[in-house]
C-alpha positions as CSV (number, residue, x, y, z in Angstrom):
1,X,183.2,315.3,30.5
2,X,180.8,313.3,32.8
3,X,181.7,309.4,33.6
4,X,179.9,306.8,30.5
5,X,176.5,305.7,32.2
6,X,175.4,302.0,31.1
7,X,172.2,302.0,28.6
8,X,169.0,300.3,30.6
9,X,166.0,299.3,29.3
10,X,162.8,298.9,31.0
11,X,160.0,297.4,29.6
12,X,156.7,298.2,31.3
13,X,153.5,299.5,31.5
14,X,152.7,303.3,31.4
15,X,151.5,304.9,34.7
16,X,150.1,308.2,34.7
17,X,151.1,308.7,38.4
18,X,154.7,308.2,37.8
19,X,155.0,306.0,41.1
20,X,155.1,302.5,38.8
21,X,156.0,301.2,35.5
22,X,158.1,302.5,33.2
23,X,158.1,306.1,34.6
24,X,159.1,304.7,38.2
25,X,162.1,302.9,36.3
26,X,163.7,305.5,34.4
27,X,163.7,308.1,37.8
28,X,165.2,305.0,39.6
29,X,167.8,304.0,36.7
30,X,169.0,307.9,36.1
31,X,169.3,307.9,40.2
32,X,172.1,305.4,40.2
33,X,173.9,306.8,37.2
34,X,172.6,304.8,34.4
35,X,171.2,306.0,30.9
36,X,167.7,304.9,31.3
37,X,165.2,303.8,28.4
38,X,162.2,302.3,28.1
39,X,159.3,300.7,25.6
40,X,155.6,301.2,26.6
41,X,153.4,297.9,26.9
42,X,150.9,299.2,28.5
43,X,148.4,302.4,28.8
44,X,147.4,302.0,32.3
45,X,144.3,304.2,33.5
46,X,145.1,304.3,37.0
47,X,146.4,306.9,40.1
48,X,148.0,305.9,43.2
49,X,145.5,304.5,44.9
50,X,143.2,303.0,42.3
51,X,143.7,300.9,39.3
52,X,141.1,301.1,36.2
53,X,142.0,299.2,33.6
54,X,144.7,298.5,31.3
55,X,145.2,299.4,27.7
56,X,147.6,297.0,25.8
57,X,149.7,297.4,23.6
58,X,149.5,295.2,20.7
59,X,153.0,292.9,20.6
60,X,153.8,294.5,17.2
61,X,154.2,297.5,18.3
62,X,156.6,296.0,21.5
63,X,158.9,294.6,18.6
64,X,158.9,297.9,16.4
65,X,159.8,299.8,19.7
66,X,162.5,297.1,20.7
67,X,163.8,297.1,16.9
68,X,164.1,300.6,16.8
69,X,165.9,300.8,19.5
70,X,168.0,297.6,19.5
71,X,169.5,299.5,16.3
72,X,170.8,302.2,18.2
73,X,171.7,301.5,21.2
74,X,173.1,298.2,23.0
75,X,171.4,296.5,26.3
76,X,173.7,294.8,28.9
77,X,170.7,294.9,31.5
78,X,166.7,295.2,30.5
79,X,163.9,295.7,33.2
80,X,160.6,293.5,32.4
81,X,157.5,294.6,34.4
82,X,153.8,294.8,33.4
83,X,152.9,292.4,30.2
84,X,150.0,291.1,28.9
85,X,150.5,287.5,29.0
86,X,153.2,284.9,29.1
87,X,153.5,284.5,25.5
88,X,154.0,288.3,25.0
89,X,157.0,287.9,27.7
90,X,158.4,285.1,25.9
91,X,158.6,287.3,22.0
92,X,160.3,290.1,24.3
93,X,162.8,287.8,25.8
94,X,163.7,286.1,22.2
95,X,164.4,289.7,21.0
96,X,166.3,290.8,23.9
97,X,168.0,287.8,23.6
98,X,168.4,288.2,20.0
99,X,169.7,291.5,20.2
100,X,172.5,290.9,23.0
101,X,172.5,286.8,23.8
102,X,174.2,287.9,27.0
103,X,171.7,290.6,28.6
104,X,170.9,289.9,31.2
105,X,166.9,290.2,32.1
106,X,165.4,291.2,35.5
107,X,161.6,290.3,35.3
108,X,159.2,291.8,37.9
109,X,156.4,289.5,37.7
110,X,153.4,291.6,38.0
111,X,150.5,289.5,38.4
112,X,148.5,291.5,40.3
113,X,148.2,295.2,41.3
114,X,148.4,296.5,45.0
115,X,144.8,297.9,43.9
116,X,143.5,294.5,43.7
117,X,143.6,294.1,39.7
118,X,144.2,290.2,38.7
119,X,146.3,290.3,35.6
120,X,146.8,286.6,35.2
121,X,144.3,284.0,37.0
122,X,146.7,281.3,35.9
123,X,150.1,280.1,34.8
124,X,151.5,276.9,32.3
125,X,154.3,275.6,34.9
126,X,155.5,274.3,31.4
127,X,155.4,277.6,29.6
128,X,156.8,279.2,32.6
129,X,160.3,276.7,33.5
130,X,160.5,277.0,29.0
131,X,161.0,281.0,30.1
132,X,163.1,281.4,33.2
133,X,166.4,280.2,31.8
134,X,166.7,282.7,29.5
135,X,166.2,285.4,32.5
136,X,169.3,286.6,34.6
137,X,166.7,287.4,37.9
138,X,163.1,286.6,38.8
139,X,161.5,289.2,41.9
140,X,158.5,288.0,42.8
141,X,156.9,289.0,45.9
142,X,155.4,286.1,48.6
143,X,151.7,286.2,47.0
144,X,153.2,286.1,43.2
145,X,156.1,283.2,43.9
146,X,152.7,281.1,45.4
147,X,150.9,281.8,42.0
148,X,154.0,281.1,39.6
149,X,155.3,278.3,41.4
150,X,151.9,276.7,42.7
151,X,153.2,276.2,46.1
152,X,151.8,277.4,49.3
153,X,155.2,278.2,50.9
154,X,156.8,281.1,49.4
155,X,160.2,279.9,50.3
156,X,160.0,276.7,49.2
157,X,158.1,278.2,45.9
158,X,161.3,280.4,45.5
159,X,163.4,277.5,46.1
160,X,162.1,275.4,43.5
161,X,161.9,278.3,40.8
162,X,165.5,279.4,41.9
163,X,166.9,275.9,39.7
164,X,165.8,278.0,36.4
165,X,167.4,281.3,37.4
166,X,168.3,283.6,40.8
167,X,164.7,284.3,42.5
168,X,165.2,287.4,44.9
169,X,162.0,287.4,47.0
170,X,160.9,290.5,48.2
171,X,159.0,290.3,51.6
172,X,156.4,293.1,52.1
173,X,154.0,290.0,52.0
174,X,156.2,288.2,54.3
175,X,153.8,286.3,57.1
176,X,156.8,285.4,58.9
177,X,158.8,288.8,58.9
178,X,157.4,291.7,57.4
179,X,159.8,293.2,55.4
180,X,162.1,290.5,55.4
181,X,163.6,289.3,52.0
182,X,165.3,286.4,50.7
183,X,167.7,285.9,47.9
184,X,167.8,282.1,45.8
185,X,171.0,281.8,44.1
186,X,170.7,279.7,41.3
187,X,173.6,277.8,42.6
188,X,171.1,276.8,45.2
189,X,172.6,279.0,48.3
190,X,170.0,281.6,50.3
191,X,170.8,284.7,51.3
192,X,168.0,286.9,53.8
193,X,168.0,290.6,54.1
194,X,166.4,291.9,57.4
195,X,164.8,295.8,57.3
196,X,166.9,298.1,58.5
197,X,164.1,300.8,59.6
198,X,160.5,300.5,60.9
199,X,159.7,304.3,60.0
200,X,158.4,303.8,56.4
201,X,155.1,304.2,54.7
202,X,153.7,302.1,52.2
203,X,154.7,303.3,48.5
204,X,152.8,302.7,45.1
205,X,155.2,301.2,42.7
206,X,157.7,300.1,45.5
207,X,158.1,296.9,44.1
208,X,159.1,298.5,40.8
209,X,161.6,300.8,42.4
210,X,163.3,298.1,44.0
211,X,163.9,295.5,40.8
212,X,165.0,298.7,38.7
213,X,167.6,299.6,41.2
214,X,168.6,295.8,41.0
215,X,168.6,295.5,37.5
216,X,170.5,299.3,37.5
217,X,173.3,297.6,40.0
218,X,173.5,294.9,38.0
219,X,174.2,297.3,35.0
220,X,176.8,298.6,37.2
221,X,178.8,295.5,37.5
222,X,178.0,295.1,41.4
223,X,178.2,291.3,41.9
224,X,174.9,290.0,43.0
225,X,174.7,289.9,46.8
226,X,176.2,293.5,46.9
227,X,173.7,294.5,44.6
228,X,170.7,293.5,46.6
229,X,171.9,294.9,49.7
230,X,172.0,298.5,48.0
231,X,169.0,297.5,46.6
232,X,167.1,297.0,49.5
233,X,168.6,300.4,51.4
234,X,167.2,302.5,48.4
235,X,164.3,301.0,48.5
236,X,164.1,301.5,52.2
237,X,165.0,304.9,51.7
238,X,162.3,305.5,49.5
239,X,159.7,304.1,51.7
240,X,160.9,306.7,54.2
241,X,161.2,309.8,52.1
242,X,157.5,311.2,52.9
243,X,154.4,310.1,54.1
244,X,152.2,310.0,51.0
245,X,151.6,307.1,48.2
246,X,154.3,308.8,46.2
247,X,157.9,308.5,47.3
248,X,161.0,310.6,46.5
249,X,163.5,309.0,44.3
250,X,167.0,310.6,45.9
């Protein structure tokens, strides 16, 4: 018999592509050995190049799904991507919470889609430091950490977000570095992670791939720092596994 993989939730929206959301999750959670599960928040019309619209789902219907599966099977790690709103994101994080007061949550801020879709114009800095507490790990990218934390430098945005939990944030936006990321311990140490090759192509749903191979090394009891690093080399390897919008998952 086969090794016990850890149970991983993502919660996400739908993509019909497969190269983000949910779909992207589970092919990178099953990659590193991990059971991987997921509840639908949205029904995305979208490819990987273009983004429609977005068909939400109503937060009823979240719960029912996170019930239903809460009552099977327990969570040590869940995935949050694509949601509504804020408030939606804050009833998901009292359930998960409810269901395992010790999960710990990896929350991919998507405010906007690479296609150019704004999902939130704006965000309550009080509603906002009210949620990150009650995540493990926040991975925004340089253009979201500017919009949730309403300063101009990245860094310093990450830095001041990083006192509510660990910020880990991911440079493909980076003005400085392209490609350079930066990890904000919530004990207030920084860690950077330089790219390791230059022969990538850019990948719908990359940003996706990378925080569900975090959350899945976090599942896997890699301490934090270790689990970025390995991280970041999927992730890289990804990039570089063909030259289309859709990458390889390997």
């Amino acid at each position: 018999m086969g090794k016990e993989r850890p149970n991983i939730l993502s919660i996400a929206g739908f993509d019909p592509s497969g190269g983000a959301g949910i779909l992207a999750d589970v092919k990178t959670f099953e990659s590193h050995k991990t059971l991987g599960m997921a509840v639908c928040t949205s029904l995305t019309v979208q490819n990987d190049v273009a983004f429609e619209k977005a068909n939400w789902v109503a937060i009823e219907d979240i719960k029912a799904q996170l019930v239903t599966l809460g009552a099977r099977f327990r969570f040590k790690v869940a995935k949050i991507g694509l949601v509504e709103s804020f408030d939606v994101l804050q009833q998901i994080v009292a359930i998960l919470r409810e269901h395992n007061p010790q999960i710990k949550i990896v929350c991919d801020p998507v405010l906007k889609a690479s296609a150019g879709f704004v999902f939130h114009s704006e965000v309550a800095k009080q509603q906002l430091e009210a949620l990150l507490p009650h995540l493990f790990l926040l991975t925004p990218n340089w253009e979201e950490v500017q919009q949730l934390s309403g300063v101009k430098d990245a860094k310093a945005g990450a830095h001041y977000l990083s006192q509510f939990c660990h910020v880990y944030l991911k440079g493909g936006h980076n003005t400085e570095a392209l490609g350079k990321d930066f990890l904000f311990s919530q004990q207030q140490k920084v860690y950077a992670f330089n790219p390791k090759r230059t022969n990538v192509a850019g990948k719908h749903g990359s940003g996706c791939v990378f925080s569900s191979a975090l959350a899945a090394h976090i599942a896997l009891q890699y301490p934090l720092h270790k689990a970025c690093v390995r991280s970041k080399d999927y992730v890289t390897r990804f990039l570089a596994s063909n030259q289309t919008r859709l990458g390889f998952h390997k």
